[in-house]
DSSP file (Angstrom, degrees, kcal/mol; ACC not computed):
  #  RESIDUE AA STRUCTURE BP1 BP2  ACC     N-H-->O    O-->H-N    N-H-->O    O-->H-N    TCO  KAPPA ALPHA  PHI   PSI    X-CA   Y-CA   Z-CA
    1    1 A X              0   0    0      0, 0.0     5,-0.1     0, 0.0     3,-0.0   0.000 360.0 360.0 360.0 129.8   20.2    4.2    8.0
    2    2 A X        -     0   0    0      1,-0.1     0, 0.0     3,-0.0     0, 0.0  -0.119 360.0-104.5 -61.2-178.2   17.2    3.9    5.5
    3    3 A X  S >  S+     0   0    0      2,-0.1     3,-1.9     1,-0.1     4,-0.3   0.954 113.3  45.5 -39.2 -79.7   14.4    5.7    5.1
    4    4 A X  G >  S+     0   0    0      1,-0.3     3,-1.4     2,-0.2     8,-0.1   0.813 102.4  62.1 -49.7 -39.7   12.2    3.2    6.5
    5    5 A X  G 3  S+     0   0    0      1,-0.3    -1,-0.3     7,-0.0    -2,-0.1   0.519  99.1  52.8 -90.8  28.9   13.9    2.3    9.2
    6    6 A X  G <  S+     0   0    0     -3,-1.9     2,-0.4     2,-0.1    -1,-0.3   0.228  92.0 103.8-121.9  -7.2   13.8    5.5   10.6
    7    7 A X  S <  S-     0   0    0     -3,-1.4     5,-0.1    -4,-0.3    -3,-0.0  -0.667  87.8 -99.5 -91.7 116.0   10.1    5.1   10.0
    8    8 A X     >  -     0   0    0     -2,-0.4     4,-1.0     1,-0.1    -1,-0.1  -0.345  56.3-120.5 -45.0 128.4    7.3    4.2   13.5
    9    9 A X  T >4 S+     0   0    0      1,-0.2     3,-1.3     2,-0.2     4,-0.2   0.883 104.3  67.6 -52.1 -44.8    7.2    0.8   12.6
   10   10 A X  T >> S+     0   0    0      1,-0.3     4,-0.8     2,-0.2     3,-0.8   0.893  99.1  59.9 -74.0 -35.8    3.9    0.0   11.9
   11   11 A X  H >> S+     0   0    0      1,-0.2     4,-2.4     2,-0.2     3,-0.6   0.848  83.0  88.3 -65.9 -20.6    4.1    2.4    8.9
   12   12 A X  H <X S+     0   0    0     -3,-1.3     4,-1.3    -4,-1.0    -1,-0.2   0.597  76.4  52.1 -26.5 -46.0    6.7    0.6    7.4
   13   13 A X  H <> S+     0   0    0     -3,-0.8     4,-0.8    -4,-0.2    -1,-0.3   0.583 116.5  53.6-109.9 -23.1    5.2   -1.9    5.3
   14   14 A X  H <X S+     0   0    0     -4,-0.8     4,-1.3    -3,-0.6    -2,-0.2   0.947 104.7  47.3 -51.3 -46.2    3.0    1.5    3.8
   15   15 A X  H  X S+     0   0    0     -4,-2.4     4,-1.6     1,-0.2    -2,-0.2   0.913 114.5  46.8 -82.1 -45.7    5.5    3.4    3.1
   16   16 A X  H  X S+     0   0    0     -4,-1.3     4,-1.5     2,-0.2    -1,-0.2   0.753 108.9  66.2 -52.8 -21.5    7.4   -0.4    0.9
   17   17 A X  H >X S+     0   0    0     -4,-0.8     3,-2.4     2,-0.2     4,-1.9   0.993 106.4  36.5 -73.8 -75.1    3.6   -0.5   -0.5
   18   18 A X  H 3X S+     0   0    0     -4,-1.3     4,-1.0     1,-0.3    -1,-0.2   0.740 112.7  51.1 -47.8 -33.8    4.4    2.9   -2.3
   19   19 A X  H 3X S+     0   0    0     -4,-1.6     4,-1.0     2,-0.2    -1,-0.3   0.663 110.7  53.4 -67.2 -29.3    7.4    2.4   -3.2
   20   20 A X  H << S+     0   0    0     -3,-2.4    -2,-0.2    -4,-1.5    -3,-0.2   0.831 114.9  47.2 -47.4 -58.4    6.3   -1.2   -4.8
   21   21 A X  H  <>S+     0   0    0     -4,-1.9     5,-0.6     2,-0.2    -2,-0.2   0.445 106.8  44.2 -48.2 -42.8    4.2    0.4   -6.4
   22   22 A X  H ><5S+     0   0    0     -4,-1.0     3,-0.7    -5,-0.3    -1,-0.2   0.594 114.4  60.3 -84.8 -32.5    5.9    3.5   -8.0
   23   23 A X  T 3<5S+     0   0    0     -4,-1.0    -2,-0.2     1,-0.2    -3,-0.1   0.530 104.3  48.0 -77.2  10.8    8.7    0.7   -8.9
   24   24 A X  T 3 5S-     0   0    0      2,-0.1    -1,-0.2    45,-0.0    -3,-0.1   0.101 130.2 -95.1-117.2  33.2    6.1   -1.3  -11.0
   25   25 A X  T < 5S+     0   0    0     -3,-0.7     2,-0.3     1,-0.2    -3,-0.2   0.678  74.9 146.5  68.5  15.6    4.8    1.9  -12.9
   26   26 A X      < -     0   0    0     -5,-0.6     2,-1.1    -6,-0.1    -1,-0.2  -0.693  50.4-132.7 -93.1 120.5    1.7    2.8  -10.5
   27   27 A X        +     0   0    0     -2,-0.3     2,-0.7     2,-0.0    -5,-0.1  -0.605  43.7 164.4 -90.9 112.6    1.6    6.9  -10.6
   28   28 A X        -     0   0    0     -2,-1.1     2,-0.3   -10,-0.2    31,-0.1  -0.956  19.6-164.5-115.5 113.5    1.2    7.3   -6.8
   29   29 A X    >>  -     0   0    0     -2,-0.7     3,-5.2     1,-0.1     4,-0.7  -0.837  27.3-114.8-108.6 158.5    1.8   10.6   -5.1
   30   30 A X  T 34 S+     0   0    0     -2,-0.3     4,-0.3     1,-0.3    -1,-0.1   0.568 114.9  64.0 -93.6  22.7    2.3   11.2   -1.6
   31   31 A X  T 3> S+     0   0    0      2,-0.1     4,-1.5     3,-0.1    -1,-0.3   0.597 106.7  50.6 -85.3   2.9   -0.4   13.0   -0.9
   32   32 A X  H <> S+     0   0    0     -3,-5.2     4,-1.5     2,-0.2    -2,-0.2   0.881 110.2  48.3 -82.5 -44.3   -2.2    9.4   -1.9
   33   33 A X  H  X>S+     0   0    0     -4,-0.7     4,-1.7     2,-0.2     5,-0.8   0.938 110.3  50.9 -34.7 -66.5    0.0    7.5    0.3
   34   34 A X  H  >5S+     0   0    0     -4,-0.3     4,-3.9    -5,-0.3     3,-0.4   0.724 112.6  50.6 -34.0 -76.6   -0.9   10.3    3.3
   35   35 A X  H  X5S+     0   0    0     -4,-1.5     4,-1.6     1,-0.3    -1,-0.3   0.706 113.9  42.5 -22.7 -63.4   -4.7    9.6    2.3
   36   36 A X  H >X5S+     0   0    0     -4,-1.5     4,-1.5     1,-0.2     3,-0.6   0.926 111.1  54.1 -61.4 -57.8   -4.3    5.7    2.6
   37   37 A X  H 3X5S+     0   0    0     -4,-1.7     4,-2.4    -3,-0.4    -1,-0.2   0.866 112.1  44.6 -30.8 -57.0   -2.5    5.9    5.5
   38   38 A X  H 3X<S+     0   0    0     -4,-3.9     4,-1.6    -5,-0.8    -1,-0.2   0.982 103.4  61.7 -64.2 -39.4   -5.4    8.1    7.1
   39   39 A X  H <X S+     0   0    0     -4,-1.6     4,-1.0    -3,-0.6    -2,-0.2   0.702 100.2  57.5 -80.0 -25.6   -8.2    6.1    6.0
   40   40 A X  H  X>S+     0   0    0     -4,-1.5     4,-1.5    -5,-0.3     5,-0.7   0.851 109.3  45.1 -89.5 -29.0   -6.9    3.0    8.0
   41   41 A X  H  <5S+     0   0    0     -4,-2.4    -2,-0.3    -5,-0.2     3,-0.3   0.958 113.1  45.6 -66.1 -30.8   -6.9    4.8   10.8
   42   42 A X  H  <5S+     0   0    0     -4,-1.6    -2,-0.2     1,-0.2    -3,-0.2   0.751 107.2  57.9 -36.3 -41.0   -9.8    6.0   10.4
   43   43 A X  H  <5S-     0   0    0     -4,-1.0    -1,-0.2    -5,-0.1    -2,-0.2   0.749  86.9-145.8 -88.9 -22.0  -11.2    2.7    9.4
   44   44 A X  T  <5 -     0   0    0     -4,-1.5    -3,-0.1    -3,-0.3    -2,-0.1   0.997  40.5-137.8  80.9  48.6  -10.0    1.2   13.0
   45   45 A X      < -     0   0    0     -5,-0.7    -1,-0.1     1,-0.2     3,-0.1  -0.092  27.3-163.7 -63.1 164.4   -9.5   -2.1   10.2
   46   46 A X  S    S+     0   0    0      1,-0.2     2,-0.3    -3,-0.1    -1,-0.2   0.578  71.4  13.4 -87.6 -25.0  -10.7   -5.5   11.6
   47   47 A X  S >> S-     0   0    0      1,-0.1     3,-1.1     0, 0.0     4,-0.8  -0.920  78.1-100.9-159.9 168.9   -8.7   -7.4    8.7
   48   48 A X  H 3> S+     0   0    0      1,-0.3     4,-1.5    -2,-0.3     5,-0.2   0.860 116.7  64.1 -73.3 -23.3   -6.2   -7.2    6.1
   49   49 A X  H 3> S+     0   0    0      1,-0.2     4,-0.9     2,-0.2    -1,-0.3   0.492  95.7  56.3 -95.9  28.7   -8.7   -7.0    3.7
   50   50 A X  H <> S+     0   0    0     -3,-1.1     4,-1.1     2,-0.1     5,-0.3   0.853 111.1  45.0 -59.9 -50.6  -10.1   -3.5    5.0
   51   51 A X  H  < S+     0   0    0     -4,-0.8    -2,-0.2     1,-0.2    -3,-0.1   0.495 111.4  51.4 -89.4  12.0   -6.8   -2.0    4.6
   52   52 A X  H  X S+     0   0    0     -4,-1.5     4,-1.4     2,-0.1    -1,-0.2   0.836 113.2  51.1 -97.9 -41.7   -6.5   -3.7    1.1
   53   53 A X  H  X S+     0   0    0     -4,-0.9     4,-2.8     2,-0.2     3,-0.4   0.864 100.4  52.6 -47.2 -45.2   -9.8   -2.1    0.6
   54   54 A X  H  X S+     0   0    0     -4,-1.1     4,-1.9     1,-0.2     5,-0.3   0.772 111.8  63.8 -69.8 -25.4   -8.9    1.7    1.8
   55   55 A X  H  > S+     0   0    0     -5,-0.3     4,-1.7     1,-0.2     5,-0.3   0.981  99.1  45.2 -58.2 -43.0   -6.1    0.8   -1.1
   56   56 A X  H >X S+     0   0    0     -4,-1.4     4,-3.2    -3,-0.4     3,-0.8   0.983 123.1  33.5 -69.6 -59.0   -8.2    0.5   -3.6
   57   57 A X  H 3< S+     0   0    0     -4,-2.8    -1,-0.2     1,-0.2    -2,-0.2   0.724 124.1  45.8 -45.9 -31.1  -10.4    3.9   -2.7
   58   58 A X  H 3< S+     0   0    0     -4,-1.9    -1,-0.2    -3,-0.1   -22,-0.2   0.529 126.4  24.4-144.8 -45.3   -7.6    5.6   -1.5
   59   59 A X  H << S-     0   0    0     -4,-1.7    -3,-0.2    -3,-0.8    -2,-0.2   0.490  82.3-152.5-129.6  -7.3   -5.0    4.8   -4.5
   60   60 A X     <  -     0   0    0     -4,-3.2     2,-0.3    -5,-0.3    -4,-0.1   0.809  11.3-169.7  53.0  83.5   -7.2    4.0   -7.4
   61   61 A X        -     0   0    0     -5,-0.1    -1,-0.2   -35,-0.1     2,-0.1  -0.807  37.9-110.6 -97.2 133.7   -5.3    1.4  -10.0
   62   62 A X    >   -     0   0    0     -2,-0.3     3,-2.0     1,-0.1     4,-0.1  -0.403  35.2-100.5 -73.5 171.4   -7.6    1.3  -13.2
   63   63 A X  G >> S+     0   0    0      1,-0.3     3,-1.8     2,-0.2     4,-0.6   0.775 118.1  66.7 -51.0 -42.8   -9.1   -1.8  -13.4
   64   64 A X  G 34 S+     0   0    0      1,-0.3    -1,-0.3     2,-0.1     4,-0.2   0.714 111.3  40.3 -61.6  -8.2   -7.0   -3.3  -16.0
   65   65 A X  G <> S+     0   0    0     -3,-2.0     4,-1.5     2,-0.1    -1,-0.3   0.230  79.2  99.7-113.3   6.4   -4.2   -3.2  -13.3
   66   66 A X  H <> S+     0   0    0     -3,-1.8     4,-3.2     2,-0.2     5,-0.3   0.937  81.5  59.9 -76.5 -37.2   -6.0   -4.2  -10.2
   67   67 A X  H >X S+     0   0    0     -4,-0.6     3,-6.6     2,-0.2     4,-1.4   0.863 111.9  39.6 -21.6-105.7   -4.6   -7.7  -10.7
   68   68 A X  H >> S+     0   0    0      1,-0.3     4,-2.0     2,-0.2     3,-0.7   0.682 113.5  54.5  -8.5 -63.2   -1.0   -6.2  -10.5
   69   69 A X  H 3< S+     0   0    0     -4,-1.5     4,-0.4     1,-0.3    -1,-0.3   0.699 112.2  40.8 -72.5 -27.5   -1.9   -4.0   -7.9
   70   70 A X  H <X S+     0   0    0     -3,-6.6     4,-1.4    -4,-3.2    -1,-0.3   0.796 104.5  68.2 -87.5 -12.0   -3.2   -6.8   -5.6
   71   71 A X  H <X S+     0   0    0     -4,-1.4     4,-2.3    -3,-0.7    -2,-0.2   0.877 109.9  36.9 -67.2 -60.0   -0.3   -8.8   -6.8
   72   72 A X  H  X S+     0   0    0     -4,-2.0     4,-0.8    -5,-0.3     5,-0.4   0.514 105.0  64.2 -62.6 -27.0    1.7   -6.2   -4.7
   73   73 A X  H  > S+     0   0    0     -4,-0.4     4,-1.2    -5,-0.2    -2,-0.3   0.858 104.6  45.8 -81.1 -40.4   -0.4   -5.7   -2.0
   74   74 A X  H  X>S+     0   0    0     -4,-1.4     6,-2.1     3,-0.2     4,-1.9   0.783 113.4  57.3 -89.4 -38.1    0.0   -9.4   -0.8
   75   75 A X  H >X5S+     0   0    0     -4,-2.3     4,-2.0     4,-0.2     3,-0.7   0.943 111.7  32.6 -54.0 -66.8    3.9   -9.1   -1.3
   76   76 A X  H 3<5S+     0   0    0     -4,-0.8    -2,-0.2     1,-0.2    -3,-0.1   0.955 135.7  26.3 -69.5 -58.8    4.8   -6.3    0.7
   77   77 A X  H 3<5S+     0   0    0     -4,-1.2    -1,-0.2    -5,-0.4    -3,-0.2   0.578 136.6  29.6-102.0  19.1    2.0   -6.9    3.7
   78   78 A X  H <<5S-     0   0    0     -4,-1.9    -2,-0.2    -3,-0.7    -3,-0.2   0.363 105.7-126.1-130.6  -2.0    1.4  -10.7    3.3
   79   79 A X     << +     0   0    0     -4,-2.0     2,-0.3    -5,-1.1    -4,-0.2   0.940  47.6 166.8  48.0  50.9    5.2  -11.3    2.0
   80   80 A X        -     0   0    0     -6,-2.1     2,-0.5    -9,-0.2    -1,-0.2  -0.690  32.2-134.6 -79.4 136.7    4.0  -13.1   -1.2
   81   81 A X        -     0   0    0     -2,-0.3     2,-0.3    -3,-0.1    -6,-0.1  -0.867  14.6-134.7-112.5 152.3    6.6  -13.4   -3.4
   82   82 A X              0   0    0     -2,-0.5   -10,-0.0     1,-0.1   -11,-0.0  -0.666 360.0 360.0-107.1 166.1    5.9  -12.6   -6.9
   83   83 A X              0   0    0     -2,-0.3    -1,-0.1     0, 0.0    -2,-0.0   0.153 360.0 360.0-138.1 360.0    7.0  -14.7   -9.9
């Protein structure tokens, strides 16, 4: 059984986020994950682009990479595929 699927569902597509993320060179640790993870609950979002927001605060990609980083964010929770 993976990892993931062994995983409350609704965390799931967090947990792929990091893991996307760490495979594209993004240094993510998991007390940054934990963080992101809290701040959308916290943040009760209305929309995807809340929790796309708490990503940004939450997991910090420097600027030159936010491209990339949103690039990844629409794969894994909008299941854009990238090319």
């Amino acid at each position: 059984m993976s990892e993931l699927a062994s995983l409350p569902r609704p965390l799931a597509p967090f947990m792929a986020f990091g893991r996307a993320l760490r495979a594209s060179g993004f240094a993510v640790a998991p007390e940054q994950l934990n963080t992101f993870i809290a701040a959308v609950g916290l943040l009760g979002p209305k929309s995807l682009r809340d929790v796309r927001r708490a990503a940004h605060a939450t997991l910090g990609p420097a600027p030159e990479r936010c491209e990339e980083f949103d690039a990844l964010f629409d794969e894994v929770f909008l299941g854009h595929v990238l090319t």
